[in-house]
C-alpha positions in Angstrom: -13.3 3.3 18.5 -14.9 6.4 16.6 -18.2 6.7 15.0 -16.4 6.4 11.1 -14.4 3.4 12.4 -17.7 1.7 13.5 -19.8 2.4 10.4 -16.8 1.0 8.3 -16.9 -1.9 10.1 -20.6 -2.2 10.0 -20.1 -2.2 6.2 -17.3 -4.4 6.0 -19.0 -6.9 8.1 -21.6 -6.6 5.7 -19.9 -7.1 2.6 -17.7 -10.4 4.3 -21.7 -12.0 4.8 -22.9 -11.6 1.4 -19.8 -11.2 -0.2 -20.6 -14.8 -2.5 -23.9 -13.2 -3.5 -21.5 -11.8 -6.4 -20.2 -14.2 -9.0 -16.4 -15.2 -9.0 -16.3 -13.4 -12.3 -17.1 -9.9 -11.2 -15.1 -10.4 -7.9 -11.6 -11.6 -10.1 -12.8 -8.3 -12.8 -12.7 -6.4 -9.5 -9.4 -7.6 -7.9 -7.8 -7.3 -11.4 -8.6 -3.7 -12.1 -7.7 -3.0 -8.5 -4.1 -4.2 -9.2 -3.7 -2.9 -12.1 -4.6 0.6 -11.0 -2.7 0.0 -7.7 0.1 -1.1 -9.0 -0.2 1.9 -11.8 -0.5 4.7 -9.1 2.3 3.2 -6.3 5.1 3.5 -9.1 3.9 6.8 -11.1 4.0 8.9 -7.5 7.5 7.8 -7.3 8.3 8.9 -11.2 7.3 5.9 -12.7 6.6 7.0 -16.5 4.2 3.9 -17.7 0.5 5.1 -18.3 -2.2 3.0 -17.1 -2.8 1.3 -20.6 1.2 0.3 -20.5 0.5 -1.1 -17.0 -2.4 -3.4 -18.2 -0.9 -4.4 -21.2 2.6 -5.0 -19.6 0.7 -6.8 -16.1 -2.6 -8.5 -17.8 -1.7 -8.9 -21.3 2.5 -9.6 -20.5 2.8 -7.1 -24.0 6.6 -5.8 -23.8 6.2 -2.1 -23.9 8.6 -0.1 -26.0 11.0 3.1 -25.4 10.8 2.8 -21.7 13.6 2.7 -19.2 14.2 -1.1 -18.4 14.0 0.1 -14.4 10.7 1.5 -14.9 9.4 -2.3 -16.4 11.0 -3.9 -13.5 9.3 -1.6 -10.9 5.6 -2.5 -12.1 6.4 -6.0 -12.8 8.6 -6.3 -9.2 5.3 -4.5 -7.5 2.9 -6.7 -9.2 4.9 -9.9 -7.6 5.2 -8.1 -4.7 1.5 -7.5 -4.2 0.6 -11.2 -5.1 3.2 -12.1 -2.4 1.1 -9.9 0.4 -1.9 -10.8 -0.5 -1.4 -14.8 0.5 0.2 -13.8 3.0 -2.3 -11.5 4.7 -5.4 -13.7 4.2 -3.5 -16.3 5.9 -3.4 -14.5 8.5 0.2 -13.7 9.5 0.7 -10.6 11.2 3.4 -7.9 9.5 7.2 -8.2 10.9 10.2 -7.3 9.8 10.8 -10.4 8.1 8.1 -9.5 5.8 9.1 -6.5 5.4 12.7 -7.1 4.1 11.1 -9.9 1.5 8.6 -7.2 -0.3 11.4 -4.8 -0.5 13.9 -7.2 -1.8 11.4 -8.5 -4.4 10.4 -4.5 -5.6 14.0 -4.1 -6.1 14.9 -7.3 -7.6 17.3 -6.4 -10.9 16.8 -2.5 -10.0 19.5 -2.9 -6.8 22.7 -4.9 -7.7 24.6 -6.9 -5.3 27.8 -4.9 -4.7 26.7 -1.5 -5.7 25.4 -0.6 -2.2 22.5 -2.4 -0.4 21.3 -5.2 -2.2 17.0 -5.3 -2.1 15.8 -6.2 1.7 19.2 -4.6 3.3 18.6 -0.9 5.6 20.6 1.8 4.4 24.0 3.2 5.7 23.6 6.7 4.3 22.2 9.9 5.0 19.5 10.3 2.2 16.7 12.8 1.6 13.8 13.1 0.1 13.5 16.3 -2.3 11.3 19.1 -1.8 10.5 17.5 1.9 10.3 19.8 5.1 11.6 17.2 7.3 15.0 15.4 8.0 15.4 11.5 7.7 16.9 10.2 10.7 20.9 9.2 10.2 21.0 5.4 9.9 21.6 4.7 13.5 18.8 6.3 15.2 16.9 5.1 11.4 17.5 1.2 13.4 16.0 2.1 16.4 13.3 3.9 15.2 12.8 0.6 13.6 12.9 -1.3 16.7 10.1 0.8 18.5 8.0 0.4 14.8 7.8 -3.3 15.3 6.9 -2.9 19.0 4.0 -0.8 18.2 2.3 -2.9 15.5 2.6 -5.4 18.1 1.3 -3.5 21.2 -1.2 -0.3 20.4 -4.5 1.2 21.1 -5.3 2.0 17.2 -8.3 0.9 15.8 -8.1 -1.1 12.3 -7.7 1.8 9.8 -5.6 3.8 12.3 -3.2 0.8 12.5 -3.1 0.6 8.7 -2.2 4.5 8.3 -0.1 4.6 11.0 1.8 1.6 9.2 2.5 3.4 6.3 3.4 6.9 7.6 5.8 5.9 10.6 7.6 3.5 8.3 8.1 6.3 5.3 9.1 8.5 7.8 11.6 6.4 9.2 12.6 6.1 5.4 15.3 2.6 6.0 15.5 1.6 2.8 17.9 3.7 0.2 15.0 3.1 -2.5 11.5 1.8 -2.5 9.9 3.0 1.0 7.1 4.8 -1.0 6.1 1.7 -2.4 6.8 -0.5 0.7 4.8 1.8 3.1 2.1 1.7 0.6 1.5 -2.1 0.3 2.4 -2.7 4.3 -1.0 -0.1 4.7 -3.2 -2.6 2.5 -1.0 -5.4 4.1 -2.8 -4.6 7.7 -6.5 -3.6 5.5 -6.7 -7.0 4.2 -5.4 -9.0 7.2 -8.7 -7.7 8.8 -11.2 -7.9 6.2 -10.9 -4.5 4.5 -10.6 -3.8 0.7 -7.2 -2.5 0.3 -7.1 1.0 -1.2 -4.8 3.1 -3.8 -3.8 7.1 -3.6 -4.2 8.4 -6.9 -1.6 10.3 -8.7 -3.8 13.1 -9.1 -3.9 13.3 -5.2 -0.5 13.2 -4.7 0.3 16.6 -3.3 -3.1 16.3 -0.4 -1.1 12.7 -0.1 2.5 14.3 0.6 0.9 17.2 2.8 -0.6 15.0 5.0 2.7 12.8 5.1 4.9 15.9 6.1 2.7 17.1 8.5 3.0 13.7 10.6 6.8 13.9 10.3 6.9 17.3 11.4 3.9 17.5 13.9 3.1 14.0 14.7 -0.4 14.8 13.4 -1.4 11.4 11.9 -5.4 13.0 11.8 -5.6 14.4 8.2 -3.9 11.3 7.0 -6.2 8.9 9.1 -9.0 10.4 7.3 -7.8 10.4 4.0 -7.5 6.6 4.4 -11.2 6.6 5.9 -12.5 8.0 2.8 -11.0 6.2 0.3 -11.7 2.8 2.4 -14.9 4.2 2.5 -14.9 4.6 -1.1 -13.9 1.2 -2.0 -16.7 -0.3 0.3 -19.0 1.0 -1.4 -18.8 0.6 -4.4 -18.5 -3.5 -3.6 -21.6 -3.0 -1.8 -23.5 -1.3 -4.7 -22.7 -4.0 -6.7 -23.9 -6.1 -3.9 -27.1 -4.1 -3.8 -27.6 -4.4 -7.4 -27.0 -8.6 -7.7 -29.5 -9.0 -4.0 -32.2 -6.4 -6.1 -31.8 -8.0 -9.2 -32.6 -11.6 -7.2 -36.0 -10.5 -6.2 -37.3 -9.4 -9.9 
């Protein structure tokens, strides 16, 4: 286990102590703009149109929001359910399968895939696809399955520390691209999926980061380099942490006056 692995842990631990020192209401303010801005960034890198305000007023105030594509309302509502899905499931513990997979991906695409025009929501795909403007080839749907296979192995039998598990996670299972639709946003939730099963805030890849974000995804499908990518996910887990813990810091200093 690295040195940044062990100090992010040291401030995770940390945080899981004391985390009651701050009030239920900042801790549900925090979680809320989290998801909100999670939820925001996930769908715009994949096209989504809906600005931040549209998000909150469409996920926190339930505010119909006008002149956009009925897909586009149904991918940010579909990733909000998604999320709350993961998240109980996660904090009870339950360790990411393919079972779990299929249900996030068949609730992300529920009304956006219809039965009977191709695979229905939690169904691999059949087809050849690519992804435009990528350096890499998907694998054909038959090696795609047992790609797959060796996937689940490995989140059940590896040498990764926490937050390597967690970006590994996401980049093998984009790369392996199953799904005909949705794998950005699956691969993004399983990452927090495995940060929050072991006690870490889960994180979001802005849009403005986006191109760093796809760099560091095509150079793991082309060179198996999962480095830059693992500290990309450092940093911004690093990020998140603290900024808990100078609230934290705040609340213990305010205590003593």
């Amino acid at each position: 286990m690295n040195d940044k692995c062990s100090m992010l842990i040291q401030k995770r631990d940390f945080l899981v102590e004391n985390i009651n020192i701050l009030s239920k209401e900042i801790l549900e303010n925090y979680e809320d703009d989290f998801e909100i801005n999670f939820i925001h960034d996930s769908t715009a890198i994949e096209g989504n149109t809906l600005t931040l305000k549209e998000t909150k007023l469409l996920l926190e105030d339930k505010i119909s929001v006008g002149s956009k594509d009925l897909r586009e309302i149904y991918e940010v509502v579909n990733h909000k359910k998604a999320w709350t899905y993961v998240k109980s499931l996660a904090k009870n513990g339950c360790d990411l399968d393919e079972k779990i997979i299929k249900k996030i991906h068949k609730i992300l695409m529920e009304n956006i895939i219809e039965g009977g025009k191709g695979r229905e929501g939690g169904e691999y795909r059949d087809v050849d696809v690519r992804i435009t403007g990528a350096k890499h080839s998907l694998p054909n749907p038959f090696i795609a399955k047992i790609e797959l296979e060796e996937f689940f192995k490995t989140l059940k039998n590896n040498n990764f520390n926490i937050i390597e598990l967690a970006t590994y996670t996401h980049a093998e299972f984009v790369r392996i691209h199953p799904f005909s639709d949705g794998n950005g946003r699956v691969s993004r939730i399983i990452m927090n999926y495995q940060l929050i099963k072991n006690n870490f805030l889960p994180i979001s890849i802005k849009t403005k980061d986006k191109s760093i974000y796809y760099d560091v995804l095509e150079e793991y499908a082309i060179n198996n380099n999962i480095n830059p990518f693992v500290e990309m996910i450092y940093e911004l887990e690093e990020k998140q942490l603290d900024f808990y813990l100078n609230a934290l810091n705040y609340e213990m200093n305010n205590d003593k006056v």
